[in-house]
C-alpha positions in Angstrom: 65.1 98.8 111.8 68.7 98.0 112.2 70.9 101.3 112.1 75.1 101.6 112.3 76.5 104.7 114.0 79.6 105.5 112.1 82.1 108.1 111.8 85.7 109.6 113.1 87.0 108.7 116.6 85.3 111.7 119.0 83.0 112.7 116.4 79.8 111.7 118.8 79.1 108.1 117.9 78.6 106.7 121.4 76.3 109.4 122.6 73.7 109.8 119.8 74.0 105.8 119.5 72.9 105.7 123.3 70.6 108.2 122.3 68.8 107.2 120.0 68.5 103.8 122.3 67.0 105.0 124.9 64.3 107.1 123.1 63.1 104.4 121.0 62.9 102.1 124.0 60.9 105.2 125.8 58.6 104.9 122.7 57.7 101.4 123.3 59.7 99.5 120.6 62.0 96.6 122.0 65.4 98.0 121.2 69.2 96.5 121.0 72.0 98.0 120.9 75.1 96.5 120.4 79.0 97.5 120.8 80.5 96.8 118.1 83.6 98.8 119.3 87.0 96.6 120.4 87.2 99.9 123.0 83.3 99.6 124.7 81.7 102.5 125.9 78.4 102.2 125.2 77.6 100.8 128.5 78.5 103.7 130.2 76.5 106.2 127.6 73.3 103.9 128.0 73.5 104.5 132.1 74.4 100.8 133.0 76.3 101.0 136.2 80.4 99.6 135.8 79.8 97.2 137.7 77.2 95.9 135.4 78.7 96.2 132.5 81.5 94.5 134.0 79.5 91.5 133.5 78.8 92.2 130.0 80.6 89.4 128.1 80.9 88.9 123.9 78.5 86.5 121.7 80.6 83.6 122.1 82.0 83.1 118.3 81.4 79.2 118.6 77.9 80.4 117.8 78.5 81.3 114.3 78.7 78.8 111.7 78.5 79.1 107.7 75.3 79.1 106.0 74.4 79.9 102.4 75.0 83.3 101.5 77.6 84.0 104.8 77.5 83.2 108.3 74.9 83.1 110.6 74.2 81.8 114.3 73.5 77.7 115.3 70.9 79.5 118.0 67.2 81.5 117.9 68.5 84.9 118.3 66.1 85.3 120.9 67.9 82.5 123.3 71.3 84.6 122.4 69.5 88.0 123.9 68.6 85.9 127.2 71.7 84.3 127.9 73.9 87.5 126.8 72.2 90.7 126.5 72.5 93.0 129.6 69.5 95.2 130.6 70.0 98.9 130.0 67.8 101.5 131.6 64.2 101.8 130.0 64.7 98.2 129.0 67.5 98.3 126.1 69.0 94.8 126.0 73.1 95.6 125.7 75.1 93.2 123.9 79.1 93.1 123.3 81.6 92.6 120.7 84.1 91.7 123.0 87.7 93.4 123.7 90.5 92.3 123.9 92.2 90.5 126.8 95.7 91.2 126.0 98.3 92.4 123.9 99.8 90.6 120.9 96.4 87.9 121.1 95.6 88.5 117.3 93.0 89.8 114.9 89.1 90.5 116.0 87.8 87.9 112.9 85.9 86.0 115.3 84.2 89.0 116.9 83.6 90.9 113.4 81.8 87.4 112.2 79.9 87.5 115.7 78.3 91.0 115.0 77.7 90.2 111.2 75.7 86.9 112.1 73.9 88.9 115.4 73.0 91.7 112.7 71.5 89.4 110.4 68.7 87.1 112.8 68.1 90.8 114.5 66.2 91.5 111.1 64.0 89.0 111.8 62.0 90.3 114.0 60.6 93.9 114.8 62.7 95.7 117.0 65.0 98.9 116.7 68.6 97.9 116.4 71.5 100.3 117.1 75.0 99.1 116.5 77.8 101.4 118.1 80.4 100.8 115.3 84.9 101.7 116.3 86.0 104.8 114.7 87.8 102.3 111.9 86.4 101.0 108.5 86.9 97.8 109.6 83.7 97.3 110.1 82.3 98.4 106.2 85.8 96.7 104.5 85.1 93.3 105.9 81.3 94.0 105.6 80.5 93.4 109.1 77.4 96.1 108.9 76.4 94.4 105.5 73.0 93.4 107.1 72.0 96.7 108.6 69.3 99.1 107.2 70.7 102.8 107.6 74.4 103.9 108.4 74.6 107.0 109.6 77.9 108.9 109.3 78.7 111.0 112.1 80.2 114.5 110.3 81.8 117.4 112.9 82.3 120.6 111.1 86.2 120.0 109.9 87.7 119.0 107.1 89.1 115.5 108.9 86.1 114.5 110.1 83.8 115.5 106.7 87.4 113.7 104.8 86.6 110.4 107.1 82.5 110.6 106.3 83.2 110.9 102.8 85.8 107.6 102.6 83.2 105.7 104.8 80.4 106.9 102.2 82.3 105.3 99.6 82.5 102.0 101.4 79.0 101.9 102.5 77.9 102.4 98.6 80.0 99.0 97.9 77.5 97.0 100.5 73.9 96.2 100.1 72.4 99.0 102.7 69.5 100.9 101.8 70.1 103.9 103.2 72.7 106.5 104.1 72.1 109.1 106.3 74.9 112.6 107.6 74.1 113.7 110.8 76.1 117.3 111.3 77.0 117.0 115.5 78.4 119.8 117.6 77.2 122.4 115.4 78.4 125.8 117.2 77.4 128.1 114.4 75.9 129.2 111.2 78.7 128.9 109.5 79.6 125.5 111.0 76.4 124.5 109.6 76.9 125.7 106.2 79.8 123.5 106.0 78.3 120.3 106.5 75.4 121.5 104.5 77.2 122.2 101.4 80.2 119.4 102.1 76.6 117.0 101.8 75.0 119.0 98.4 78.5 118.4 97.2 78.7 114.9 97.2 75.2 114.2 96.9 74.8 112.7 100.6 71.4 113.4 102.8 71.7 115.5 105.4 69.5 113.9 108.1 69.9 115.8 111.7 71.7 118.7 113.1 72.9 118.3 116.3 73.8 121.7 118.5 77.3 121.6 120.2 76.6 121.5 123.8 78.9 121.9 126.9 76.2 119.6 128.9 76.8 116.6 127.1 80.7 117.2 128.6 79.0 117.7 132.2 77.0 114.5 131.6 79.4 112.4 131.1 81.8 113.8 133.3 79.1 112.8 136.0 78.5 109.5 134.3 75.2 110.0 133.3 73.3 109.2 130.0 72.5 112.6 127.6 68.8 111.7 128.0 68.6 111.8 131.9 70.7 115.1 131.3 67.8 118.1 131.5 70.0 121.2 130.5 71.4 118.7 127.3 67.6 119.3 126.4 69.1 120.7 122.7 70.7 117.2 122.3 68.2 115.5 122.9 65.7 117.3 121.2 67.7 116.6 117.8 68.5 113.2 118.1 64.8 112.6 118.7 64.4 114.7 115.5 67.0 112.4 114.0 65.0 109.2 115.2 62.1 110.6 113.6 63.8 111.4 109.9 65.0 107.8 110.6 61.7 106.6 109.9 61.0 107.7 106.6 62.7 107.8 103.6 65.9 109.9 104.3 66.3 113.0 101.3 67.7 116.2 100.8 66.3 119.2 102.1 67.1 122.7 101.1 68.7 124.1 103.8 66.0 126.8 104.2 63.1 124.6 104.7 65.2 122.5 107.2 63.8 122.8 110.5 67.1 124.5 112.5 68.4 122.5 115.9 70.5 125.0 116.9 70.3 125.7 120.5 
């Protein structure tokens, strides 16, 4: 399965894609996860020490070259993962978009066409694919994610964020992905959940996880390390694995009093 991580800058992104990473490497399945965000953080999220990730380099775009029906890479995309994956904790292989180098160098084409082509000869083969995507549409206008399986929109309880889910939604719906998927994060209250609940039976969007706010995902990262390895972030973690699990059959709407409540 190849699944996108979308939503508004700060809405969670990073974390539940890390997340969801490391649990379905725990489970056994061989897993990627790629940064797809000009401003990387992933790395750090995963548990891969800086100075690791300092050697974490992009796909080189010389790779890509046309093919029919888009772009795709001129090597097995298992060769790609040897020569330029790094190894994440509980054996995630990490690869890179690529940031910048300096200012005033240009556009990212090169690196959007990278991800597209990577996302494409991923779905070749049976592994769990996360993709860390920037907090811009960038990535659904130029149809970088057009390969993927699921996007899932990351929706805080306020009207920006919900705003930002709903104009993604809309861009999604143009590309040929399957699925769709909400997942309502930082979730301090009843009411908080009610919003997303109904912002989601309003527009007709599934509702897939609820994801408690938690002040220990702060304290994890503020001692640089991953959610998972975090015990009192248990909450967290608990509903992204409930999230991986929805993840793995067909996503729906569920009335919000048979949904299973993740509140801590």
């Amino acid at each position: 399965m190849r699944l996108a991580v979308a939503g508004k800058g700060g809405a969670g992104k990073t974390t539940i894609s890390a997340t969801l990473a490391r649990l379905a490497a725990r489970s056994g399945r061989p897993v990627v996860a790629l940064d797809a965000d000009a401003n990387p953080n992933l790395s750090v999220a995963l548990g891969v020490a800086p100075e690791a990730a300092a050697r974490l380099g992009p796909v080189p775009p010389s790779l890509v070259s046309r093919r029919i029906g888009g772009a795709g890479l001129t090597k097995p995309i298992d060769e790609v993962l040897d020569h330029y994956s790094l190894a994440a904790p509980d054996g995630v292989r990490l690869l890179g978009m690529g940031a910048p180098a300096h200012a005033d160098e240009g556009c990212l084409c090169p690196a959007h066409a990278v991800v597209s082509s990577v996302l494409e000869d991923l779905g070749s083969a049976d592994r769990f694919v996360v993709v860390d995507m920037e907090a811009s549409p960038e990535h659904l206008s130029r149809g970088t994610v057009r390969h993927v399986d699921v996007v899932c929109l990351i929706a805080e309880p306020y009207y920006r964020s919900l705003e930002t889910v709903r104009r993604m939604a809309a861009l999604v719906a143009e590309l040929p992905v399957p699925r769709v998927a909400v997942v309502a994060n930082k979730v301090r209250s009843a009411q908080d959940e009610m919003a997303i609940t109904e912002f989601c039976d309003r527009h007709g969007f599934a509702l897939a996880a609820i994801v408690p706010w938690s002040d220990e995902v702060v304290a994890a990262d503020r001692a640089r390390v991953p959610v998972v390895e975090w015990p009192p972030a248990h909450a967290v973690v608990a509903a992204v694995t409930a999230l991986a699990d929805e993840l793995d059959t067909p996503l729906r709407s569920v009335n919000p009093a048979e949904r299973p409540r993740n509140m801590a």
